[in-house]
C-alpha angles and dihedrals in degrees: 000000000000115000116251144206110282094040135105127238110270114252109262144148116234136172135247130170109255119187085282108031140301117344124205102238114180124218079244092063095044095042115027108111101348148105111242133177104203111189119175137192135190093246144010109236087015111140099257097036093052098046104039129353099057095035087051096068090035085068098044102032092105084054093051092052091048082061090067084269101152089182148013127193147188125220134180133153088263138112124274088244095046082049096047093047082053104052086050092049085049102039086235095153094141094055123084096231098211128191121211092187097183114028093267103140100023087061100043088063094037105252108132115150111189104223093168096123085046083055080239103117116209112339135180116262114240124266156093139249133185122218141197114199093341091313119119109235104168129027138187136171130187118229107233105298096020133125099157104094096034092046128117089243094047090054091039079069105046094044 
């Protein structure tokens, strides 16, 4: 089941690239008071997430701190190294680019999204979510094609 508005973040452990490698990095350490915009996309240096998704929030990111946001973070079904590529490519110094490997996270709230005829595996859906203290307080999820509800502008709206 997807996960809703009024729920924590599942417990999980992630990776991020710290100065000598990936680093574990659990959803309580991300999330734990704290206000967190959490956007994620199926695939780092995918068409969509590369033009526009992640770009947007690289632009507005200084306007979705000045909102009380205390982090924002990037997540796709990738490695910490892919991720990592992929915020430099993109200057996306202000952004936790964060890895979910293996699905953890994006199956514990209920976001597969099965990319095997893409050659993709099981990816995250897109979207983005906003949470207070590791409760989800606002979600949105894009139908197949779609960056409009998950976008920077469209949380911009809704902080």
């Amino acid at each position: 089941m997807t996960i809703q508005v009024g729920e924590k973040i599942p417990a999980c452990s992630l990776k991020v690239m710290g100065e000598k490698g990936p680093v574990s990095v659990t959803t309580d350490e991300l999330f734990d008071n704290r206000k967190v915009v959490l956007f994620a996309v199926p695939g780092a240096f995918t068409p969509g997430c590369s033009m526009t998704h992640l770009p947007g929030f690289v632009v507005k990111a200084d306007e979705i701190r000045a909102k009380g946001v205390d982090a924002i973070i990037c997540m796709s079904v990738n490695d910490a190294f892919v991720m990592d590529a992929w915020g430099k490519a993109q200057n996306a110094e202000q952004i936790i680019m964060l890895a979910d490997g293996n699905a953890e996270l994006t199956r514990a709230m209920g976001l597969e999204l099965d990319g095997t005829g893409f050659g993709m595996g099981i990816r995250c859906k897109r979207m983005a979510l906003i949470a207070e203290n590791g409760t989800v307080t606002h979600m949105a999820i894009e139908p197949p094609g779609g960056i409009v509800v998950s976008s920077a502008e469209a949380i911009l709206e809704v902080l």
